[in-house]
N, CA, C, O and CB atoms as a CASP TS submission, in Angstrom:
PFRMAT TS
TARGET T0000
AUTHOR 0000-0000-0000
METHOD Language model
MODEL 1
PARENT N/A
ATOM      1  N   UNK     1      92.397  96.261 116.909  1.00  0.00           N
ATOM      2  CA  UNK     1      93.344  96.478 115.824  1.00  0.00           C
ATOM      3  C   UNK     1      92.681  97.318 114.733  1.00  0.00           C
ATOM      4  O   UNK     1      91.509  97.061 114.456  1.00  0.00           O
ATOM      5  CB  UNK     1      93.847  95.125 115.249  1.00  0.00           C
ATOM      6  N   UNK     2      93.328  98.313 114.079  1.00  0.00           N
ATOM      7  CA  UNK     2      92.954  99.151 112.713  1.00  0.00           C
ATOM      8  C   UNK     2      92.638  98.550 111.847  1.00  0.00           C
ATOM      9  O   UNK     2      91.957  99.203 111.056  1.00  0.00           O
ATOM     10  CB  UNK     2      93.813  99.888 112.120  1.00  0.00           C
ATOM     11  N   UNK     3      92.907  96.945 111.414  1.00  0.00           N
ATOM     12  CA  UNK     3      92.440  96.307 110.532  1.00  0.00           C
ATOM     13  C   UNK     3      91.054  96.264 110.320  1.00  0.00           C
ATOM     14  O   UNK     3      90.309  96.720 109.453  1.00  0.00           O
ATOM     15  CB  UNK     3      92.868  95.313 110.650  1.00  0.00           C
ATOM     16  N   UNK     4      90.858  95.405 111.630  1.00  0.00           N
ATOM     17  CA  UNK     4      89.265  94.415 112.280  1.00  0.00           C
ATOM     18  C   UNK     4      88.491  95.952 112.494  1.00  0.00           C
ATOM     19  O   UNK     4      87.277  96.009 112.294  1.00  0.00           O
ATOM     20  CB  UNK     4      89.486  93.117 114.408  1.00  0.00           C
ATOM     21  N   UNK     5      89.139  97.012 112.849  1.00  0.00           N
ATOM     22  CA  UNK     5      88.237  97.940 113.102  1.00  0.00           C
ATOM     23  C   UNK     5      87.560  98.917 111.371  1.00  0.00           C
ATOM     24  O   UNK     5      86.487  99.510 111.264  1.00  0.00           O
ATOM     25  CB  UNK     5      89.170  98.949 114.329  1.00  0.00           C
ATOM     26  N   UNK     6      88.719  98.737 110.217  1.00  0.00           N
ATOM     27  CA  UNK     6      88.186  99.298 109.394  1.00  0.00           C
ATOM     28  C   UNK     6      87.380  98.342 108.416  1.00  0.00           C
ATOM     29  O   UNK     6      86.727  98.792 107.474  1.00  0.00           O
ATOM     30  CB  UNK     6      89.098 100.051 108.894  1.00  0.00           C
ATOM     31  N   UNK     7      87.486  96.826 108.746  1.00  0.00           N
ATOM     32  CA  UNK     7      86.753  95.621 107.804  1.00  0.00           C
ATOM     33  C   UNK     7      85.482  95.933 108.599  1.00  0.00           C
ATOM     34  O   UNK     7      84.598  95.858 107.745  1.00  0.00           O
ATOM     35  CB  UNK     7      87.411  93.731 107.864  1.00  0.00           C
ATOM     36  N   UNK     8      84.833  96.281 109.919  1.00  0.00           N
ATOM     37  CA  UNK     8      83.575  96.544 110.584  1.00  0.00           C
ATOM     38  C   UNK     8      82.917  97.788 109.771  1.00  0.00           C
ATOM     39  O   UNK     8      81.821  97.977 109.244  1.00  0.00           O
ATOM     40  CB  UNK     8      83.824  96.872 112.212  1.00  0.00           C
ATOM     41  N   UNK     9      83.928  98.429 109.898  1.00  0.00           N
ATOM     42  CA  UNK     9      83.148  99.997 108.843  1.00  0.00           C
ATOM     43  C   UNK     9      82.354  99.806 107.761  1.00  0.00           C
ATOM     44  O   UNK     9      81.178  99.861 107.402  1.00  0.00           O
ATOM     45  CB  UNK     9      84.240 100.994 108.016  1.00  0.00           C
ATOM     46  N   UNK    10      84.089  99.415 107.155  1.00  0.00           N
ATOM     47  CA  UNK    10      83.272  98.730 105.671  1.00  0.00           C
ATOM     48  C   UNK    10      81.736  98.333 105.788  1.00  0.00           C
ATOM     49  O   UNK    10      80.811  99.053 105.412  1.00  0.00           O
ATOM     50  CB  UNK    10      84.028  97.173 105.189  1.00  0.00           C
ATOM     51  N   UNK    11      81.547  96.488 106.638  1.00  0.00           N
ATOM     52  CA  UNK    11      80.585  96.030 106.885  1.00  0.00           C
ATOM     53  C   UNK    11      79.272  97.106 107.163  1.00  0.00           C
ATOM     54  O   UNK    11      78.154  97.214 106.658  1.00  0.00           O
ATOM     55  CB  UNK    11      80.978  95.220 107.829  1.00  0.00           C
ATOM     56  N   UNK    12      79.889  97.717 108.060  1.00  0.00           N
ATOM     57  CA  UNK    12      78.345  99.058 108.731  1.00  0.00           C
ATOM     58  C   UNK    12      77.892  99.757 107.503  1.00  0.00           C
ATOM     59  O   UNK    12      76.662  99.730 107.447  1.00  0.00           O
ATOM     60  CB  UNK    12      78.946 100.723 110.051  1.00  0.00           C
ATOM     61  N   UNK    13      78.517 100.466 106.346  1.00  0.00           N
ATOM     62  CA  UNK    13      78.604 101.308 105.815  1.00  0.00           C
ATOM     63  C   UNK    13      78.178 100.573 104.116  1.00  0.00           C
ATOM     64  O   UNK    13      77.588 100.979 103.115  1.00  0.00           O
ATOM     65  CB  UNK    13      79.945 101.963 106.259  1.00  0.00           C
ATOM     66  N   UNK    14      78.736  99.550 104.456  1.00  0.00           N
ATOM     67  CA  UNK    14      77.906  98.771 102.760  1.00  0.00           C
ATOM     68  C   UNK    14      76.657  98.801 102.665  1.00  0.00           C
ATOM     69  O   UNK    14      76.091  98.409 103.686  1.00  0.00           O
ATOM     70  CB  UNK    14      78.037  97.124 102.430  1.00  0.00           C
ATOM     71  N   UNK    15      75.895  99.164 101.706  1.00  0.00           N
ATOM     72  CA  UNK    15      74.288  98.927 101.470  1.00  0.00           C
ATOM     73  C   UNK    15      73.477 100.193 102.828  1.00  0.00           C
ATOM     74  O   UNK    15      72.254 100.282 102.934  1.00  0.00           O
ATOM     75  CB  UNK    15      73.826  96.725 101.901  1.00  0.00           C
ATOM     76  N   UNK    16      74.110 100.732 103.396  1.00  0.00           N
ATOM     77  CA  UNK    16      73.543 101.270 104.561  1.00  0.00           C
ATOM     78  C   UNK    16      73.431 102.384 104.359  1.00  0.00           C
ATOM     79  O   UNK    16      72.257 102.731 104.489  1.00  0.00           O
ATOM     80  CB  UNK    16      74.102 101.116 105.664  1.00  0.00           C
ATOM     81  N   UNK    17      74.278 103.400 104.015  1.00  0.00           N
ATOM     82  CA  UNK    17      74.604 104.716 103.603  1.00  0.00           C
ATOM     83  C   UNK    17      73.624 104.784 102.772  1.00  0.00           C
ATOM     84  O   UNK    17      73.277 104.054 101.844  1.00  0.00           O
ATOM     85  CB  UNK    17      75.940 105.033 103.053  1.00  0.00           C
ATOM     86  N   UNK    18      73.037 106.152 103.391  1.00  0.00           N
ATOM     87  CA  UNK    18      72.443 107.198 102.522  1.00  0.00           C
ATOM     88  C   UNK    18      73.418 107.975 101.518  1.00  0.00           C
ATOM     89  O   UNK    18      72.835 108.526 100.584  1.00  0.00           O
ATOM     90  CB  UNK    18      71.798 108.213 103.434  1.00  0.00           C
ATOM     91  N   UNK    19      74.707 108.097 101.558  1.00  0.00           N
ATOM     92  CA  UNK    19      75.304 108.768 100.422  1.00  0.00           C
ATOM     93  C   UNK    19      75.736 107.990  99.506  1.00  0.00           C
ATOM     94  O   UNK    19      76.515 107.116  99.887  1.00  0.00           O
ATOM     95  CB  UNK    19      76.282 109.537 100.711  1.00  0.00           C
ATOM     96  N   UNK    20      75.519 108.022  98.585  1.00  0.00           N
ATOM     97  CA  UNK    20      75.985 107.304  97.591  1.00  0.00           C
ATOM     98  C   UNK    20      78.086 106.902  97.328  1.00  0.00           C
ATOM     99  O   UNK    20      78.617 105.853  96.964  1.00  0.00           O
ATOM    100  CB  UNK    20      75.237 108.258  96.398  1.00  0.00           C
ATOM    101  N   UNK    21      78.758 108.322  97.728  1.00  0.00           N
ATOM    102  CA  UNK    21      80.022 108.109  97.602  1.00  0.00           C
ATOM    103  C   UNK    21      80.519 107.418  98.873  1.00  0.00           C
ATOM    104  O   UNK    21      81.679 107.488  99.279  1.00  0.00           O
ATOM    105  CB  UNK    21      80.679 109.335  97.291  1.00  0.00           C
ATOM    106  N   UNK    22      80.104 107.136  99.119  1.00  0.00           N
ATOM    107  CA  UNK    22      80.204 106.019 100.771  1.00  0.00           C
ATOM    108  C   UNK    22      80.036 104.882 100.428  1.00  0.00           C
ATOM    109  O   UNK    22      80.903 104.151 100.907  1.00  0.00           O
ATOM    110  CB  UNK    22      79.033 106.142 102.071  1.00  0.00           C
ATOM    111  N   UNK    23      79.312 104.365  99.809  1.00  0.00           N
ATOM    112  CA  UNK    23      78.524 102.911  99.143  1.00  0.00           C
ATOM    113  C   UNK    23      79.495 102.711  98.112  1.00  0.00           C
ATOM    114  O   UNK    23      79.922 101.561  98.013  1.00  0.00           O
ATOM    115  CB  UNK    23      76.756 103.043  98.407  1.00  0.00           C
ATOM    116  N   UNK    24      79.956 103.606  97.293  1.00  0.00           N
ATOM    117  CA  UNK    24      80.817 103.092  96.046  1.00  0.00           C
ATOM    118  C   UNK    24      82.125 103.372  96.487  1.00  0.00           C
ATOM    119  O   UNK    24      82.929 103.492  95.563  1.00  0.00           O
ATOM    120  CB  UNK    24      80.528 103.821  94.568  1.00  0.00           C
ATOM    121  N   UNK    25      82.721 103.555  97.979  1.00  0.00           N
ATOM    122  CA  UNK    25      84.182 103.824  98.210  1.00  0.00           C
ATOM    123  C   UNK    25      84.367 102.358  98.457  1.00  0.00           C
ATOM    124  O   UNK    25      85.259 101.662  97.973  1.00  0.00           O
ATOM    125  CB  UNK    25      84.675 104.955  99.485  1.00  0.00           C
ATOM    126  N   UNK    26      83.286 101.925  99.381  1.00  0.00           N
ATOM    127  CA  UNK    26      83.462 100.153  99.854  1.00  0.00           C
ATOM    128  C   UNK    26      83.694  99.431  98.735  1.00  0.00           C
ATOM    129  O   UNK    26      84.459  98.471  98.821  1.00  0.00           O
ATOM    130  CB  UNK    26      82.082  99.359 100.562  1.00  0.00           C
ATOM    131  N   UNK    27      83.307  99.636  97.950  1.00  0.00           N
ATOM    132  CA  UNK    27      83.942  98.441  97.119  1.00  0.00           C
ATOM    133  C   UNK    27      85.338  98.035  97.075  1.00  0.00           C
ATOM    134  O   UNK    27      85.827  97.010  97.551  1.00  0.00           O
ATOM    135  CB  UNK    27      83.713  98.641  95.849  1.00  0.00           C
ATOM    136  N   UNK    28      85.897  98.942  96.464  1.00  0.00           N
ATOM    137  CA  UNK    28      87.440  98.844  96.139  1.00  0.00           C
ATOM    138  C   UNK    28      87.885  98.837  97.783  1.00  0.00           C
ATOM    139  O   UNK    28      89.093  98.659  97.935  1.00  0.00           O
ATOM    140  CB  UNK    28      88.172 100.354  95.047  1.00  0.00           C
ATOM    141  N   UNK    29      87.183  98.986  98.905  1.00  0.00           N
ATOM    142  CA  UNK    29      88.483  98.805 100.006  1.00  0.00           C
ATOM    143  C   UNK    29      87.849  97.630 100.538  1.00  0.00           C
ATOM    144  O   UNK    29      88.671  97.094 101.281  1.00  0.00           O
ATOM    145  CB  UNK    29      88.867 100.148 101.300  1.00  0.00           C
ATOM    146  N   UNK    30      86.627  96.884 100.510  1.00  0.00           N
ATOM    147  CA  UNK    30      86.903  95.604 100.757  1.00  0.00           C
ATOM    148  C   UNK    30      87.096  94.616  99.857  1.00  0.00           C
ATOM    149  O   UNK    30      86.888  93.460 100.223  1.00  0.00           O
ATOM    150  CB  UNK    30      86.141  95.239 101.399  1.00  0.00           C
ATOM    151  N   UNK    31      87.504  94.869  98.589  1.00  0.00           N
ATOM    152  CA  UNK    31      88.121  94.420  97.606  1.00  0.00           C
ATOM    153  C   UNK    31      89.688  94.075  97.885  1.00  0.00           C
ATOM    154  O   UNK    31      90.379  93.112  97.553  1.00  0.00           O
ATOM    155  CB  UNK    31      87.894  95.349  96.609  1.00  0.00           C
ATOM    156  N   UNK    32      89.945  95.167  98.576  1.00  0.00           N
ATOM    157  CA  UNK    32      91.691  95.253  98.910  1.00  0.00           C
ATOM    158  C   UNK    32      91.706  94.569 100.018  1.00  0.00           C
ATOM    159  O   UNK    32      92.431  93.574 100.059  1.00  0.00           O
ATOM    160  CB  UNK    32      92.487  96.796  99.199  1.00  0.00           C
ATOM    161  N   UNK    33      90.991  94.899 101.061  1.00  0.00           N
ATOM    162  CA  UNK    33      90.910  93.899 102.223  1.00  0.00           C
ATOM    163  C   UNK    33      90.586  92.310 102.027  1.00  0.00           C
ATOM    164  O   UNK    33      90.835  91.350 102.756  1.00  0.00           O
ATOM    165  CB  UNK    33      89.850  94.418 103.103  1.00  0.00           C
ATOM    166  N   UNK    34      89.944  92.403 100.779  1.00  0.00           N
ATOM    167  CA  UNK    34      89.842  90.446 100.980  1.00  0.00           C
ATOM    168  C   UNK    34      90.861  89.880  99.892  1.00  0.00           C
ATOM    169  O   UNK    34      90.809  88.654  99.790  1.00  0.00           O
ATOM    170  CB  UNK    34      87.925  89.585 100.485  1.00  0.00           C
ATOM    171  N   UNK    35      91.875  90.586  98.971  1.00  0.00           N
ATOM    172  CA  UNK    35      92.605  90.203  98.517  1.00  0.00           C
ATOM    173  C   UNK    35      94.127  90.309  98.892  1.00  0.00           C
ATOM    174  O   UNK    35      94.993  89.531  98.490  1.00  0.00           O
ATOM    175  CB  UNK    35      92.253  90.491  97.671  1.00  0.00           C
ATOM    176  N   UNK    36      94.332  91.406  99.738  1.00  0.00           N
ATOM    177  CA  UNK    36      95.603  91.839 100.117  1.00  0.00           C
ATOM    178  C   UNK    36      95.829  91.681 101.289  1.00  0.00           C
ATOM    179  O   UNK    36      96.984  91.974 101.598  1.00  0.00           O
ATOM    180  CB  UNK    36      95.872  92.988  99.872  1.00  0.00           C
ATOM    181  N   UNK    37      95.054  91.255 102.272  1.00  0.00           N
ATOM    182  CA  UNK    37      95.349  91.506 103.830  1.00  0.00           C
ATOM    183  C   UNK    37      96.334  90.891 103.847  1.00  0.00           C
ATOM    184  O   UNK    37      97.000  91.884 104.141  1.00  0.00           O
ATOM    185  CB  UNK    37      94.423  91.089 104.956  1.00  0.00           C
ATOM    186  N   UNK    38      96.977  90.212 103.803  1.00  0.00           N
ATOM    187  CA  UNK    38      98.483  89.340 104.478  1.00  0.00           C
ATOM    188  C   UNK    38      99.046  90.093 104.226  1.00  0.00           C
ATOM    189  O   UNK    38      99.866  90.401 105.091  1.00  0.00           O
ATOM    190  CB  UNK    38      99.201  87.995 104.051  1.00  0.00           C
ATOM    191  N   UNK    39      99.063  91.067 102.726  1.00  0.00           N
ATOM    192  CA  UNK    39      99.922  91.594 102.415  1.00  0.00           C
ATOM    193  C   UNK    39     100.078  93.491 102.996  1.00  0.00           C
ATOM    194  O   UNK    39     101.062  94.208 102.816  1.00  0.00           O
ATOM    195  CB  UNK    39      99.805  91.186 101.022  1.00  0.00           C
ATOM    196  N   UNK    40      98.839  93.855 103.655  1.00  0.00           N
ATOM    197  CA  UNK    40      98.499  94.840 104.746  1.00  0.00           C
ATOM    198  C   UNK    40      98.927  94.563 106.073  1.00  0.00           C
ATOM    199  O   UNK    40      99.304  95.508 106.766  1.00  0.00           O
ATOM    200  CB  UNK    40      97.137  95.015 104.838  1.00  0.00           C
ATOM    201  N   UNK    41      98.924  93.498 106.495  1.00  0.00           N
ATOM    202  CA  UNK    41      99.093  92.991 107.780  1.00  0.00           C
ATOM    203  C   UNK    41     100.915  92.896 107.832  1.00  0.00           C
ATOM    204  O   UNK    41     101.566  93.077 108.861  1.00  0.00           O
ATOM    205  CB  UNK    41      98.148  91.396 107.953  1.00  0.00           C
ATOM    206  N   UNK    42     101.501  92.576 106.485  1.00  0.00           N
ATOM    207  CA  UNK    42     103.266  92.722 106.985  1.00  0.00           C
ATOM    208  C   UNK    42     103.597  94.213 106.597  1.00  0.00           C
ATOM    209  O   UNK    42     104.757  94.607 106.709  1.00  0.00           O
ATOM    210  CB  UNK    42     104.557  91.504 105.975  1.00  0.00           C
ATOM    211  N   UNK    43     102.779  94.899 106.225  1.00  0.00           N
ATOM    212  CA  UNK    43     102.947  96.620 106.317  1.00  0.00           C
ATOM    213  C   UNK    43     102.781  96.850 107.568  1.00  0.00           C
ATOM    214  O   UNK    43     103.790  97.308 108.104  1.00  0.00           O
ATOM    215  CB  UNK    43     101.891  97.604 105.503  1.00  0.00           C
ATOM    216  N   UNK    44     101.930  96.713 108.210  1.00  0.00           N
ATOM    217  CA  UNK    44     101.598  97.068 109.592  1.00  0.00           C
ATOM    218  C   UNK    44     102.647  96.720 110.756  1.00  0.00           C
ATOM    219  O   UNK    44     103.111  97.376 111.689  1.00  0.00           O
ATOM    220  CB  UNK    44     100.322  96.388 109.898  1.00  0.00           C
ATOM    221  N   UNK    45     102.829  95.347 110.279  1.00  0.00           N
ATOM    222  CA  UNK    45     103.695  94.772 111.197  1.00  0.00           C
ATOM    223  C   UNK    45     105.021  95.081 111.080  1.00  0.00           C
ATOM    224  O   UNK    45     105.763  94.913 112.049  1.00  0.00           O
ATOM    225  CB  UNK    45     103.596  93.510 111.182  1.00  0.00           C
ATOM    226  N   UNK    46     105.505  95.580 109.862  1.00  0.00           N
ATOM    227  CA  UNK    46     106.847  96.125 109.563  1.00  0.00           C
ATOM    228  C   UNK    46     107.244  97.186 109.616  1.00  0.00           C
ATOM    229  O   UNK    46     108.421  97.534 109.529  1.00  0.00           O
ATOM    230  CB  UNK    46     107.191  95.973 108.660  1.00  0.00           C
ATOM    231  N   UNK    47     106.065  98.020 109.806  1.00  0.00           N
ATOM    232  CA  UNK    47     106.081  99.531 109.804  1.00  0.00           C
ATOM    233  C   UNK    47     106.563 100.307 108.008  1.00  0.00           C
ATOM    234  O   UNK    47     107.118 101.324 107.595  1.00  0.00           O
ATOM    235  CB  UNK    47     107.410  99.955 111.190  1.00  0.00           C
ATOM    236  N   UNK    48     106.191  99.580 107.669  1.00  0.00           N
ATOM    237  CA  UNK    48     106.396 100.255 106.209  1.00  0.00           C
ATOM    238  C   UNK    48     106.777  99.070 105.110  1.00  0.00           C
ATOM    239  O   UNK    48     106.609  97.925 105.529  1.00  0.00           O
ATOM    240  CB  UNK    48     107.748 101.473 106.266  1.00  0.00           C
ATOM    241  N   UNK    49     107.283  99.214 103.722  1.00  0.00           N
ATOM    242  CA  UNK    49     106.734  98.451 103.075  1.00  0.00           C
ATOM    243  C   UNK    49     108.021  97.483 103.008  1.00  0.00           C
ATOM    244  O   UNK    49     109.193  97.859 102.963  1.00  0.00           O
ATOM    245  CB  UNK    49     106.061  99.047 101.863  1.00  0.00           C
ATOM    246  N   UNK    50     107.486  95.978 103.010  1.00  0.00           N
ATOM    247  CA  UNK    50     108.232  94.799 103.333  1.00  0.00           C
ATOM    248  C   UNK    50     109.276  94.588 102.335  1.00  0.00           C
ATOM    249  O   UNK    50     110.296  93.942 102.575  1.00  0.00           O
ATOM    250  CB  UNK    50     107.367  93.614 103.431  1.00  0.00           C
ATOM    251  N   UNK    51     108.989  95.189 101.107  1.00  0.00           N
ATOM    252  CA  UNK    51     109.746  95.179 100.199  1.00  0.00           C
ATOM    253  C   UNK    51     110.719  95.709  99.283  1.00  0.00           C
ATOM    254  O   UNK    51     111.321  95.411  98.252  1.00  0.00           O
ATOM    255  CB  UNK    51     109.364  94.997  99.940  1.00  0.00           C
ATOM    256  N   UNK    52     110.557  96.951 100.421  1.00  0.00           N
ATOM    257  CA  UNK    52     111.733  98.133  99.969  1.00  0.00           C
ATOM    258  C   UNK    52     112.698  97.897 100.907  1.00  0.00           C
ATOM    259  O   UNK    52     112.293  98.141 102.043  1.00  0.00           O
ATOM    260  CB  UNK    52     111.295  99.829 100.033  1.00  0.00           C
ATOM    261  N   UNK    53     114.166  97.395 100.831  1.00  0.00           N
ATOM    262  CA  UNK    53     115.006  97.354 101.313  1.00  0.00           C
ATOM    263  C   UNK    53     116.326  98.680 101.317  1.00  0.00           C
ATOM    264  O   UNK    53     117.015  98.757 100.300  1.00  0.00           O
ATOM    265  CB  UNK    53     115.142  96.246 100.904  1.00  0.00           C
ATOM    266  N   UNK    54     116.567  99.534 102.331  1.00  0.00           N
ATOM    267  CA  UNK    54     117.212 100.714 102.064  1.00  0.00           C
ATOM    268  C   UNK    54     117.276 101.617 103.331  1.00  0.00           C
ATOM    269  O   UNK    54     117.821 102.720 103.276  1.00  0.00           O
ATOM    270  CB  UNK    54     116.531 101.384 100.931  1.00  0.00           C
TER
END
């Protein structure tokens, strides 16, 4: 799954990277990943956003 496969990145890529803008992108996306996933996971699963009705 695109999820489990971009929370591994993250993981590989934290503290590891030699570039610096690599090291400071992880923050904010496993920030979003450990606060929002349910709410990523009914995007995914809905194909777009759960809460726009139209």
């Amino acid at each position: 799954e695109d999820l489990e496969n971009l929370k591994q990145q993250v993981q590989h890529i934290d503290g590891r990277s030699f570039c610096a803008l690599a090291q400071g992108a992880m923050g904010p996306v496993s920030a979003l990943l450990r606060l929002f996933e349910d709410e990523i996971r009914d995007h995914i699963r809905q194909r777009g956003c759960p809460l726009h009705k139209g």
